[in-house]
Each structure stands twice: as structure tokens, then as C-alpha cells.
N, C-alpha and C positions, 0 to 999 in steps of 0.2 A: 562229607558233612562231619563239623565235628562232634565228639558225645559234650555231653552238657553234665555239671555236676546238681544234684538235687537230694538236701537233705531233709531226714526225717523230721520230726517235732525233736523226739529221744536225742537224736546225732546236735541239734541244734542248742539244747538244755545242756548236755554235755560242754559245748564249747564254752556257754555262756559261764557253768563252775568252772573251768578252765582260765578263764580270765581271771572272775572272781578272784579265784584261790591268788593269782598268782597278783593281782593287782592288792590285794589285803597281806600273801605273806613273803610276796618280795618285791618287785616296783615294776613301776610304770612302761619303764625299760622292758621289763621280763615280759609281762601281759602282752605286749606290743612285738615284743620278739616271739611270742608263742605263735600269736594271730598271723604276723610273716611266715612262716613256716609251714602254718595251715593251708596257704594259701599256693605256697612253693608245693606240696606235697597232692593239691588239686591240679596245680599244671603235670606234676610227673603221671597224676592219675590219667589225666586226658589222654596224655604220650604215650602210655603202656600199661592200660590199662587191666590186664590179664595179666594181674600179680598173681602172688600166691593166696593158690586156694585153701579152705579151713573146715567148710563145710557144705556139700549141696554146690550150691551157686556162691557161697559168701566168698570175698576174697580177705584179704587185710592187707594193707600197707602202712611201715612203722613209720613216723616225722622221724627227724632227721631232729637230734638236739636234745630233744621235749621226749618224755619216756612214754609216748600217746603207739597208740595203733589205728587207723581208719578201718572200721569193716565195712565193706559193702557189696552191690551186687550190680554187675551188668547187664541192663535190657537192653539188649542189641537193637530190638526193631525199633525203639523207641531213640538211639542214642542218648541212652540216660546213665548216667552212672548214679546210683541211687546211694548214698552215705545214712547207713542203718546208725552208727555208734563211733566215740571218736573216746578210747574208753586206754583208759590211764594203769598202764601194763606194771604197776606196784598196787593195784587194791586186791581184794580177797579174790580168789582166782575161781569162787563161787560162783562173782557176781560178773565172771566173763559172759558175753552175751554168745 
């Protein structure tokens, strides 16, 4: 069986400034190439999904392109891969989750 990806509300708010940003301050193109990546970066999670760890249970995995990191966590019994935050590795290092 395979894990299934499942994100948070936070993880999901994330993505949606992520377009935003990038559909207001570069184009359509970009947004559209971000969201492909996101998506590329959910199949590798599927594949291997016992990256690196960061903290506890958390893992991260960085896109490919896009200066983003995925944190999250794996519930094995449930085959879930649960997406906490998808959180943009140039903001104040404060507000890393």
C-alpha cells in the first residue's frame, strides 16, 4: 500500500502565498513552475520517504528549483505522510517551524 500525502490547513496557506507571491511578482510561468515541482517533490516523498530528520518525528525535504523546504511527519500505521509546512528557507530563521 502506498503512503498518501495529507496536508495541514498551515502547509496548505503556505502554498497558496507561494503562488500568490510568485503569480503577482513574477508570472504565470513561475507560479505554474512552482506548483510542478510541488508536486514532483510529493512523488519523491512517496518514493523515500524517510528523508532527513530535524526534529522528533519531523523530517524536511527541499523542492528542487524553488528555495522551499517540505516539513513533515510519518504515520506509518496510517500510511500517511502528513505535510506540517512548505516554508520558504530565506525568511527570518525565527519563524522556522
Amino acid at each position: 500500500m502506498a503512503f498518501k500525502i495529507e496536508y495541514t490547513h498551515q502547509a496548505e496557506i503556505d502554498i497558496y502565498q507561494a503562488i500568490d507571491y510568485y503569480l503577482t511578482n513574477a508570472s504565470r510561468k513561475t507560479a505554474k513552475s512552482f506548483y510542478k515541482k510541488l508536486i514532483e517533490a510529493e512523488n519523491s516523498l512517496i518514493s523515500i520517504s524517510h528523508f532527513q530528520i530535524i526534529y522528533d518525528d519531523f523530517h524536511r525535504f527541499p523542492m528542487k528549483t524553488f528555495p522551499y523546504i517540505i516539513i513533515y511527519k510519518i504515520e506509518n500505521e496510517k500510511q500517511i505522510i502528513r505535510i506540517y509546512r512548505v516554508f520558504h528557507t530565506s525568511q527570518n530563521p525565527e519563524k522556522y517551524p
